[in-house]
C-alpha positions, 0 to 999 in steps of 0.5 A: 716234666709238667704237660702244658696246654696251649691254646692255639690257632690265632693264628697258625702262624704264631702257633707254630713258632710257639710249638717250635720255640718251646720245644727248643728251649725244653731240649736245650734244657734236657739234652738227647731227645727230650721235647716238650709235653703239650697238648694244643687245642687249635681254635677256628681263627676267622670265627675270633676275628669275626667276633673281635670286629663284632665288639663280641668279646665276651662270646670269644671269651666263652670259646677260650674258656671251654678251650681252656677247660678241654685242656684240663680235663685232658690233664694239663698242669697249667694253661698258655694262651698263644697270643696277644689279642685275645689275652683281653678275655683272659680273666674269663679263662682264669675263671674257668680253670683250677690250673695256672695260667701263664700270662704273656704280659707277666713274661713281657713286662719282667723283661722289661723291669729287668732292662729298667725301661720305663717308656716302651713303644708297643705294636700290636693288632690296633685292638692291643695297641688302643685297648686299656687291657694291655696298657693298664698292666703294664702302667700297673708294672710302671711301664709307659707304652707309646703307640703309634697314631691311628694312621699308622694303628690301622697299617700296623693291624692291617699287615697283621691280618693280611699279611702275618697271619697267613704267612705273607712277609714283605719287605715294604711292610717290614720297612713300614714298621720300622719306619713307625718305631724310627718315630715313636724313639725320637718322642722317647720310646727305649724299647719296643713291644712285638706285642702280637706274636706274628710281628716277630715272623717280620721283624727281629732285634738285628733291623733295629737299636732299640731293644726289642721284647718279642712277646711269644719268645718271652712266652715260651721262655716262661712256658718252658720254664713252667714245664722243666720246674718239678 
């Protein structure tokens, strides 16, 4: 099997299910007590959030990327960054490394072409949701993310930090968001994006119709799949 490395801690939470998650499905796969082969590099989240507020992104790209290059002097096979956000200094961890990266919106958007949505709604820290990283990708994929408007942006993001990320689940926050994806169906939403990978410690396809697409299950279904392919 090939060894992957995660970059991790942002936040603990969502790092955690990615561990869990890829190493089920490696288990799954192999049988016995086979488990994955990882190496994580967990970052010191709050000096990121710090930066995010700041506008600094190139300075947390510089820490991803010398994470990224830890990672590969250890000897990892390829690279996996366990979030959403900060998937917008991706470039600069490609940059840094000669491994491959495993996008989390390459894993998203092949499950959505693969269903032939065309218009998804997209959740997400309001970094993700109002940024043209995430959504140029996936227009670039012919996918039409809808987002919620900057009242519902700014709970939506606010629960994600002070809630989700240090383990906090509330049933009038799990009510909220599917309140907002109640709204985004009727204005034409045929799926919906859990495109930060804490939304999916709140929320799960059973709360709704529409089709949810959790990213960090789609991601560690194509971490997994990187490191059973010989």
């Amino acid at each position: 099997m090939k060894t992957l490395g995660i970059i991790g801690g942002m936040s603990p939470e969502s790092t955690i299910t990615y561990y869990n998650l890829i190493n089920q499905l490696v288990n799954q796969a192999k049988g016995g007590n086979h488990s994955a082969p990882l190496v994580i590099v967990n970052v010191e989240f709050e000096q990121i959030v710090r930066l995010q507020k700041q506008g600094e992104w190139y300075c947390a790209g510089e820490i991803l990327a010398a994470a990224a290059q830890k990672l590969t002097q250890i000897g990892v096979d390829g690279v996996l960054l366990a979030t959403n956000t900060m998937h917008k200094v991706a470039p600069q961890i490609i940059q840094a490394i000669d491994v491959p990266f495993l996008h989390i919106i390459d894993a998203t958007a092949k499950a959505i072409n693969a269903k032939q949505i065309n218009q998804i709604a997209l959740l997400g820290t309001q970094f993700t949701m109002q940024d043209h990283f995430y959504r140029d990708l996936l227009l670039a994929r012919g996918i039409t993310p809808i987002v919620p408007n900057n009242e519902q942006q700014q709970e939506i993001h606010r629960i994600i930090f002070t809630e989700l990320c240090i383990g906090k689940i509330k049933s009038e926050s799990k009510q909220f968001y599917l309140d907002v994806i109640a709204e985004l169906e009727k204005q034409g939403a045929q799926g919906v994006i859990l495109g930060c990978t804490e939304i999916g410690l709140l929320i799960n396809q059973q709360d709704a119709t529409l089709p949810f697409f959790d990213t960090s299950i789609l991601h560690a279904q194509k971490a997994a799949e990187f490191i059973l392919t010989e």
